[in-house]
TIMAR-940744 format. One record per residue (C-alpha): residue number from 1; residue in three letters; x, y, z. Coordinates in steps of 0.02 Angstrom, whole numbers, plus 50000, padded with zeros to 5 digits. Layout:
! residues N
<atom NUM; "ALA"; <X; Y; Z>>
...
! end
This chain:
! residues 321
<atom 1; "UNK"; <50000; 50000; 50000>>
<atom 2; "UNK"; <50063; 50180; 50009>>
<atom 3; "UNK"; <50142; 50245; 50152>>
<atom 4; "UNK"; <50118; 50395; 50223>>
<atom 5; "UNK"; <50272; 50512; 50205>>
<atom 6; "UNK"; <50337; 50498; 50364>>
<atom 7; "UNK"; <50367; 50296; 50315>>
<atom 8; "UNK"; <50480; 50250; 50211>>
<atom 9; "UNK"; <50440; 50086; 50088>>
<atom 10; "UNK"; <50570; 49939; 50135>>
<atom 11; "UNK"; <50552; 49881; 49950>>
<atom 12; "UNK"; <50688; 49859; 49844>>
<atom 13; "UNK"; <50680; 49926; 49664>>
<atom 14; "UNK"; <50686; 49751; 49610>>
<atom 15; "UNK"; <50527; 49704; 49697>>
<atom 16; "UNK"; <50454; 49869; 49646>>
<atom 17; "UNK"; <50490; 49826; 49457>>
<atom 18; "UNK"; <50407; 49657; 49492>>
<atom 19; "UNK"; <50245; 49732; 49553>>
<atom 20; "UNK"; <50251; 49876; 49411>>
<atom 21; "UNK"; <50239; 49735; 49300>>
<atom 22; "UNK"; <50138; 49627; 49367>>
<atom 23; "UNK"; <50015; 49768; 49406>>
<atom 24; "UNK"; <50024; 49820; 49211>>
<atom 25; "UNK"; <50005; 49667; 49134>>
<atom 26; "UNK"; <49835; 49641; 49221>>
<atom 27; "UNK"; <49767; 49806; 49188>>
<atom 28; "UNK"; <49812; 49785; 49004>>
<atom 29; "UNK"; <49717; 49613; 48999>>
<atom 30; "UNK"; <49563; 49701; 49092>>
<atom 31; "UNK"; <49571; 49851; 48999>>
<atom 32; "UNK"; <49627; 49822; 48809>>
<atom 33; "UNK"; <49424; 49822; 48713>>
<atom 34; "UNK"; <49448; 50003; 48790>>
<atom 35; "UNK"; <49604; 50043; 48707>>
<atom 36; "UNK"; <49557; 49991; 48536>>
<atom 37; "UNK"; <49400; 50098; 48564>>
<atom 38; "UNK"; <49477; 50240; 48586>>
<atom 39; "UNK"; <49611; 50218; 48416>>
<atom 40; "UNK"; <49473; 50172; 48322>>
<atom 41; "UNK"; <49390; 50353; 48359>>
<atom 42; "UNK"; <49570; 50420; 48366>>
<atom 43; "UNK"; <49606; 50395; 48180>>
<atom 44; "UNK"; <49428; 50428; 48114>>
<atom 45; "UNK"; <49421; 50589; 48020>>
<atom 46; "UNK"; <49245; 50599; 47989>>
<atom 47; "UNK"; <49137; 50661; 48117>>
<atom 48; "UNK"; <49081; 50560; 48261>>
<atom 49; "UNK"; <48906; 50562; 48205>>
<atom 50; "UNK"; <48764; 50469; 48160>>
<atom 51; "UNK"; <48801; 50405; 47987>>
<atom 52; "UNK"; <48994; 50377; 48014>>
<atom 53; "UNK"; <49104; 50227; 48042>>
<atom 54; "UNK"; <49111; 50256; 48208>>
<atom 55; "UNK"; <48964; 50361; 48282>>
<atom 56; "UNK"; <48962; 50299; 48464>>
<atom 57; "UNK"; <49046; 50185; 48593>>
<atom 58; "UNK"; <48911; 50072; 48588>>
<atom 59; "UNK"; <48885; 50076; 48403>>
<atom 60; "UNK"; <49096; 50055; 48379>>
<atom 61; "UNK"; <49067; 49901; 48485>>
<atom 62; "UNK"; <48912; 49831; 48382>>
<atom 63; "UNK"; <49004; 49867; 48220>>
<atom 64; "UNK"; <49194; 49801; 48255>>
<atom 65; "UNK"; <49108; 49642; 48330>>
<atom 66; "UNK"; <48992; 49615; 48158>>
<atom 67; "UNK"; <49107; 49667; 48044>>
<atom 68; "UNK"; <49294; 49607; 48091>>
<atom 69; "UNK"; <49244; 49474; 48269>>
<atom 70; "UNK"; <49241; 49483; 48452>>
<atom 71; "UNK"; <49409; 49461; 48468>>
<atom 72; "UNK"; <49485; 49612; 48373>>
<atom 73; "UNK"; <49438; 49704; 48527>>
<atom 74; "UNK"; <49595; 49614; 48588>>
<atom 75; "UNK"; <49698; 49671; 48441>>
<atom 76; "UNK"; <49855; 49728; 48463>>
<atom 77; "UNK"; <49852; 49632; 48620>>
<atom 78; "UNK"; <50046; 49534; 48641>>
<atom 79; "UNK"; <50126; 49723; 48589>>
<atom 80; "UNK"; <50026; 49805; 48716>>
<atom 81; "UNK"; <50055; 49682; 48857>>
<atom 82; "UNK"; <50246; 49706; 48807>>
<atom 83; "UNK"; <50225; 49887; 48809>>
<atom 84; "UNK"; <50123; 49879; 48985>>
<atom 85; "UNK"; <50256; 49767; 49074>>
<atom 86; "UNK"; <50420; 49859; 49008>>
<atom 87; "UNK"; <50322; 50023; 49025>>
<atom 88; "UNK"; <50273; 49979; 49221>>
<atom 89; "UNK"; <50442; 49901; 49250>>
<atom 90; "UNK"; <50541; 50057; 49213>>
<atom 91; "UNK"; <50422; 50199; 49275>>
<atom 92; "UNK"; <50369; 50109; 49462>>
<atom 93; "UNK"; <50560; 50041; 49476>>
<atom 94; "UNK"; <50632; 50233; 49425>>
<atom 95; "UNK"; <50484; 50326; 49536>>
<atom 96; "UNK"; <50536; 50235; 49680>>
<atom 97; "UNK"; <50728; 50245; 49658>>
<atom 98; "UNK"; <50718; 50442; 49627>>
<atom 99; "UNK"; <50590; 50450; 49789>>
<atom 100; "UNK"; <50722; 50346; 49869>>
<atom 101; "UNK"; <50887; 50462; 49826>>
<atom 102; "UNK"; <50769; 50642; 49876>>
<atom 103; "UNK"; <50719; 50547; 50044>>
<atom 104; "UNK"; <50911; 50522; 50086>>
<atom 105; "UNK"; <50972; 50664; 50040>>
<atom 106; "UNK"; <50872; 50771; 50122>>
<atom 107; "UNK"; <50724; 50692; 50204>>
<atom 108; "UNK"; <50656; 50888; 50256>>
<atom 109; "UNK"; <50662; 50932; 50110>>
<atom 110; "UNK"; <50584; 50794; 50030>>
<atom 111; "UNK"; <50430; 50819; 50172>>
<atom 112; "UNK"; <50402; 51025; 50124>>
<atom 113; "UNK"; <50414; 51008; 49940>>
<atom 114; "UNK"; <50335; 50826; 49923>>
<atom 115; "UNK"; <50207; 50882; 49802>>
<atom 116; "UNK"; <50307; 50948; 49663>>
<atom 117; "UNK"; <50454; 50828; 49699>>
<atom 118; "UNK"; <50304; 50676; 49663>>
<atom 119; "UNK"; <50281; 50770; 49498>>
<atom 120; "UNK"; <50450; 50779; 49444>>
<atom 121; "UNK"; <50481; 50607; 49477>>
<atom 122; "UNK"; <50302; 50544; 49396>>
<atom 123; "UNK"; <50379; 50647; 49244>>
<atom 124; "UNK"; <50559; 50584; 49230>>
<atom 125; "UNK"; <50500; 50393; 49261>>
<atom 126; "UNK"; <50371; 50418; 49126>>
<atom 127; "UNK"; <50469; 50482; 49008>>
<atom 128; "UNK"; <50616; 50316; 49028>>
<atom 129; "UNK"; <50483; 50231; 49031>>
<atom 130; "UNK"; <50405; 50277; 48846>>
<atom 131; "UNK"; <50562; 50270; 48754>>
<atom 132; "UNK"; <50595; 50087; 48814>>
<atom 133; "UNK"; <50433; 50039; 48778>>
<atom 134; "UNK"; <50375; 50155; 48625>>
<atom 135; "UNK"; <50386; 50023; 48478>>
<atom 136; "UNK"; <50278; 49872; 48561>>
<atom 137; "UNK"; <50164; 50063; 48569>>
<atom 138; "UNK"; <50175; 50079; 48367>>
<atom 139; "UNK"; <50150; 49915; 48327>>
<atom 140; "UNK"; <50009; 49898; 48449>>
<atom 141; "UNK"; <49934; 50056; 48341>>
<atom 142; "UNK"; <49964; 49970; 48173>>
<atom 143; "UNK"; <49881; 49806; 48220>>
<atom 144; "UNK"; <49721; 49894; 48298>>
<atom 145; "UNK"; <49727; 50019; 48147>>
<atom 146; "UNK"; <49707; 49865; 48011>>
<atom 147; "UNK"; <49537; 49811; 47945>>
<atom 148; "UNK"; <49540; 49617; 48004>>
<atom 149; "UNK"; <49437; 49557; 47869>>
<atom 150; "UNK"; <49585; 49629; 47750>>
<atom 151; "UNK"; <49755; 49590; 47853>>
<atom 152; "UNK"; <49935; 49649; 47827>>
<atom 153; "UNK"; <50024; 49592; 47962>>
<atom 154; "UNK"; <50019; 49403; 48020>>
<atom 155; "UNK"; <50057; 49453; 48201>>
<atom 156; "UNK"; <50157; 49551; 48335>>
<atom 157; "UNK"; <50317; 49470; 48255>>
<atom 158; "UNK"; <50265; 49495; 48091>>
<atom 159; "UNK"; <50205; 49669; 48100>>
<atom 160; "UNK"; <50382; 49730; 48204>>
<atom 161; "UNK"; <50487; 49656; 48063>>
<atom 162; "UNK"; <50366; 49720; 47907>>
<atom 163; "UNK"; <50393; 49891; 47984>>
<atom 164; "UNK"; <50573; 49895; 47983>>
<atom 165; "UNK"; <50587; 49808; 47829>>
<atom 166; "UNK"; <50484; 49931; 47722>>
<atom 167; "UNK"; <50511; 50090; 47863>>
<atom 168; "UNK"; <50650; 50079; 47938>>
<atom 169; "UNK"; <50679; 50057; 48117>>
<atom 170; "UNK"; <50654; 50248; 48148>>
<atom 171; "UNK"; <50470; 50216; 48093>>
<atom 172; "UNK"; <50440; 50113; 48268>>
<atom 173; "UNK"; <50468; 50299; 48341>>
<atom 174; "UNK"; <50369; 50388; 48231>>
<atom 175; "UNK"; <50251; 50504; 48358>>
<atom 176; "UNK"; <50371; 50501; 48494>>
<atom 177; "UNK"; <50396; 50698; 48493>>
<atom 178; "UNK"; <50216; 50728; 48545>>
<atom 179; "UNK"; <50203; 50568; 48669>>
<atom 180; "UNK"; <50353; 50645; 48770>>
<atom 181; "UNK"; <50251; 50813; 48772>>
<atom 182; "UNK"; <50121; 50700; 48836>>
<atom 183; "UNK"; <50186; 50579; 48943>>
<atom 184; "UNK"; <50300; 50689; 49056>>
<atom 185; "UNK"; <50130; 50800; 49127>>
<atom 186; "UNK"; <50018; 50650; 49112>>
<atom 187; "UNK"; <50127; 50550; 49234>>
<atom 188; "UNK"; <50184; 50700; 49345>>
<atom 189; "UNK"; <49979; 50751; 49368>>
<atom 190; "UNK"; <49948; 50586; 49384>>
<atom 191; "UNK"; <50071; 50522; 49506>>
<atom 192; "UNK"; <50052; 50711; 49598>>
<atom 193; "UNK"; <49843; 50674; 49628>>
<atom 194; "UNK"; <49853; 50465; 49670>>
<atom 195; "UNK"; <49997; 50537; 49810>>
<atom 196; "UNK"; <49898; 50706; 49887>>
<atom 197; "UNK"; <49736; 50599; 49881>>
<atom 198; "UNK"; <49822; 50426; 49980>>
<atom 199; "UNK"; <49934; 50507; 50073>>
<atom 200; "UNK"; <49861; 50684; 50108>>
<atom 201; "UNK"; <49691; 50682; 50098>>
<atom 202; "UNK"; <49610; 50525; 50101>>
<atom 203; "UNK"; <49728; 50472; 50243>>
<atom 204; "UNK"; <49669; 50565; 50372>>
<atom 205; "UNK"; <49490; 50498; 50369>>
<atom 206; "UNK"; <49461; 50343; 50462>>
<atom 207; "UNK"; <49362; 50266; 50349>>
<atom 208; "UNK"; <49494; 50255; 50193>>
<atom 209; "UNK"; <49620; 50185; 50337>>
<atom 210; "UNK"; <49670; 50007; 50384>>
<atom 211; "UNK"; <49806; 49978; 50511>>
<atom 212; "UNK"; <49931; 49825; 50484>>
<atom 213; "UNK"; <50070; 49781; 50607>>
<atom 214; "UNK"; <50205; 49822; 50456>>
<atom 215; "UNK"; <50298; 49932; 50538>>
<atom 216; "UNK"; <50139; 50019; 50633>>
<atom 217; "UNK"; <50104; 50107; 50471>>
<atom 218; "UNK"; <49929; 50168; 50441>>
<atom 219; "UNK"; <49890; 50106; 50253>>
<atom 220; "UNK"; <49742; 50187; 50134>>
<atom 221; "UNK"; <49606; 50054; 50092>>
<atom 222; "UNK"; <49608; 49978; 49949>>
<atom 223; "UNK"; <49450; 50091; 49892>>
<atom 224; "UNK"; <49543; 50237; 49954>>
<atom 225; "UNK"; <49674; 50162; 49821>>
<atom 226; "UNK"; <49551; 50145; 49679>>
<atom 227; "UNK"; <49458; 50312; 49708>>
<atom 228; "UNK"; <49634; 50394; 49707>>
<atom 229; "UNK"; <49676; 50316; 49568>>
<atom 230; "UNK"; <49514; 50356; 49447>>
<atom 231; "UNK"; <49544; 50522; 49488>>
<atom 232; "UNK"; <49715; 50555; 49464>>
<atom 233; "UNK"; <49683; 50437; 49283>>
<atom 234; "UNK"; <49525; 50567; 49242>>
<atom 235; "UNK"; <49618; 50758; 49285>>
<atom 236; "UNK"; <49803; 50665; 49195>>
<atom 237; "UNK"; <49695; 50607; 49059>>
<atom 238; "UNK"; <49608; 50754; 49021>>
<atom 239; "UNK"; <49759; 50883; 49023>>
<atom 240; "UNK"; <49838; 50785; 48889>>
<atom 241; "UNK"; <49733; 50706; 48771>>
<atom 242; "UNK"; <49782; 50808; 48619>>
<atom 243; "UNK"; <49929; 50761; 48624>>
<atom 244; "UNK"; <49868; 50578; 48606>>
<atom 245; "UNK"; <49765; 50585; 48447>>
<atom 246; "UNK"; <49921; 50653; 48362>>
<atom 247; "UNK"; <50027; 50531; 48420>>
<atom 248; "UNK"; <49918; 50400; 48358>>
<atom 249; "UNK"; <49877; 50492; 48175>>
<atom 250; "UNK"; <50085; 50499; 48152>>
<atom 251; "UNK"; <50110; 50324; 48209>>
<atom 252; "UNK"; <49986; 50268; 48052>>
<atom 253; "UNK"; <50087; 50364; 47921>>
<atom 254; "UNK"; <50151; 50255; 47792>>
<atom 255; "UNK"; <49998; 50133; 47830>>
<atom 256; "UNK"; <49840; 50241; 47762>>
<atom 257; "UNK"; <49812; 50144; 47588>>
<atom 258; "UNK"; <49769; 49978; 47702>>
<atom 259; "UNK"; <49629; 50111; 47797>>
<atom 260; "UNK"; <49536; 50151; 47650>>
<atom 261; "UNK"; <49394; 50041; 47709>>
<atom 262; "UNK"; <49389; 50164; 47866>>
<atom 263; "UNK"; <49358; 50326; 47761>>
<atom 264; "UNK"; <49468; 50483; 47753>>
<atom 265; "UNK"; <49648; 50467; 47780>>
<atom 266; "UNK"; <49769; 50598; 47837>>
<atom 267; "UNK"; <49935; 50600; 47780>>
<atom 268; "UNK"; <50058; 50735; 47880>>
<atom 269; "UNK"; <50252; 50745; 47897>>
<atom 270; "UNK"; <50259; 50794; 48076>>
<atom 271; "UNK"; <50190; 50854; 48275>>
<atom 272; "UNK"; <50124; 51040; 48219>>
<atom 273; "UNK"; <50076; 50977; 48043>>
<atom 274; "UNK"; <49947; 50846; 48108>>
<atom 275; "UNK"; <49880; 50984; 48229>>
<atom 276; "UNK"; <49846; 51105; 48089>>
<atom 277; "UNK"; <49774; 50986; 47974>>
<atom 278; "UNK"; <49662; 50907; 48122>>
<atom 279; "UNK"; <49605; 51091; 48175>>
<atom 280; "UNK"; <49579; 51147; 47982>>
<atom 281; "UNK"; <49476; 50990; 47914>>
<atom 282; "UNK"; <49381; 50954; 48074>>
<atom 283; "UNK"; <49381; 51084; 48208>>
<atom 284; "UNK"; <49463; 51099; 48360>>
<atom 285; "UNK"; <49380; 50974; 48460>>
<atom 286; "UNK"; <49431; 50818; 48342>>
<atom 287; "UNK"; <49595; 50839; 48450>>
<atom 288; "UNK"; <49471; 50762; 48582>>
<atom 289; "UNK"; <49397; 50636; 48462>>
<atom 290; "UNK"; <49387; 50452; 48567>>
<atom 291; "UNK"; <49376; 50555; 48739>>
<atom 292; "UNK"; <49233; 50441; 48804>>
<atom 293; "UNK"; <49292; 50278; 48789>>
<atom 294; "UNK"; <49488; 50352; 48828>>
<atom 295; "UNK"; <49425; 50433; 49001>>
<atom 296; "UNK"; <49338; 50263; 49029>>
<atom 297; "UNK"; <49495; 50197; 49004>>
<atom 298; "UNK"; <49596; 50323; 49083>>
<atom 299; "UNK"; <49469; 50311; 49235>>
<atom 300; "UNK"; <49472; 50129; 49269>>
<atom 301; "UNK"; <49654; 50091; 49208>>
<atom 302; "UNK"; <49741; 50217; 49304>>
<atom 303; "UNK"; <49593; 50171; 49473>>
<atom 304; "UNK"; <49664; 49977; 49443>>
<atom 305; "UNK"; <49854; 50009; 49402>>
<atom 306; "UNK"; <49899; 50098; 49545>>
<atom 307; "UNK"; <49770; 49997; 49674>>
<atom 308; "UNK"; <49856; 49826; 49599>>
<atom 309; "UNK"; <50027; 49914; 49611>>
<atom 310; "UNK"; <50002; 49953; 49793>>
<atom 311; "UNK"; <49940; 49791; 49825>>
<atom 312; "UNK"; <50054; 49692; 49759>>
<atom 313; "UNK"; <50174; 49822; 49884>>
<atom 314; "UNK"; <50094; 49764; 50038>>
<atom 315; "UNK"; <50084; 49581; 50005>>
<atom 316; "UNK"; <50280; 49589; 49964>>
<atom 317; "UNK"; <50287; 49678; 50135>>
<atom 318; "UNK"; <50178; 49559; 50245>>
<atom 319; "UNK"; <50284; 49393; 50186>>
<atom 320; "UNK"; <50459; 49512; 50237>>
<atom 321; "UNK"; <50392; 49550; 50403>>
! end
């Protein structure tokens, strides 16, 4: 569970790194129809509106189901779990060794300034965390972008070596400029909200507190966890999403003639290129196109991550004490 910030976690980064995973690669199973929701909306450029490919979450559902099978609501799946697991390796290991150094250095310091020290550390684990994991993230995209009934890649394997083949290797990267601008605020919101909720707020109200002979440490529930969590995923989310759907429209470039059956395609050559064509041909708030079933996602993913994460935490703790 997490501490509050007068304890200090007796995990190792090792055992952190386990339960990072661990806690990833569950939410990914969980979680994954969501994901291929939101792309789906993501790289639409027709309006989401009655009459379109895509005109609601429950009509996206109806029509991937009919038209392509139940299952490509898993698409993209093995890439993702890769990205998940390296992704929550190196951003819970790299968190908690950076929380680790400020706390020994200068544990005062680290108590008056917790806040924005949470956020810089949420920030720099994110972003060592994306550019490990960034290519299971393209060919994730590719695989969920492809019409199933029409196929060009055979599989995860397939797809990675068909990219670099006919790309290059610096096409697994393509999008990475806007996912940095992205991932370094998403993560420091989001680890900055999960910490002031569990550890600030939350924490001093009996009723979101359980008390375990570790240490004589009063731990957050694990709906204290979850609540935390939702709402950290929801304000991160939200901040960012822009950022997102361009990532996702320049990690498709190079693939548009196998979208045709999709509608429109875009075709850009870089970050503030995509954002002026997005803005010109479909208004400002297609940068927000996919926001339901992405703050869904967002909502329950980052609720489950960090409650799993913290979990995982304690049970590590109770078999060491």
């Amino acid at each position: 569970m997490v501490y509050l910030i007068q304890n200090e976690s007796k995990l190792s980064i090792s055992q952190s790194a386990v339960a990072g995973g661990l806690a990833s690669a569950v939410t990914r199973a969980i979680a994954q129809p969501l994901d291929v929701l939101k792309i789906r909306f993501q790289l639409q450029l027709e309006p989401i509106q009655e009459g379109s490919k895509y005109s609601s979450i429950t009509q996206a559902v109806k029509s991937i189901v009919k038209d392509e099978g139940v299952l490509t609501l898993w698409s993209g799946h093995v890439p993702a779990q890769f990205l998940s697991i390296s992704y929550g390796i190196a951003q819970f290991s790299t968190f908690e060794k950076l929380t680790q150094i400020y706390r020994n250095i200068d544990s005062e310091f680290y108590r008056n300034y917790k806040h924005s020290i949470n956020f810089s550390n949420g920030a720099i684990a994110a972003s060592i965390a994306t550019l490990i994991s960034f290519p299971f993230d393209t060919v994730r995209t590719r695989l969920i972008a492809e019409q199933k009934t029409n196929k060009v890649y055979k599989g995860f394997i397939n797809a990675f070596t068909n990219i670099v083949k006919t790309e290059g290797s610096a096409a697994l990267f393509k999008g990475l400029a806007p996912t940095l601008a992205q991932i370094a605020p998403h993560a420091g919101i989001q680890f900055t909200v999960y910490k002031l909720f569990t550890e600030s707020i939350l924490s001093g109200l009996e009723f979101f507190q359980r008390r375990k002979n570790i240490g004589s440490v009063i731990e957050s529930t694990l709906i204290a966890n979850l609540l935390a969590g939702g709402i950290a995923g929801l304000i991160s989310k939200t901040a960012i999403y822009p950022f997102d759907v361009v990532k996702k429209r320049l990690q498709i470039q190079g693939f548009q003639q196998h979208r045709e059956f999709f509608g429109r395609q875009m075709y850009c050559n870089g970050t503030l290129h995509c954002l002026k064509l997005t803005i010109t041909n479909e208004g400002f708030l297609a940068l927000y196109k996919g926001y339901g079933p992405s703050i869904l996602k967002a909502i329950f993913v980052s609720a489950l991550h960090f409650a799993v994460y913290d979990e995982i935490k304690y049970f590590i703790l109770r078999i060491q004490s």
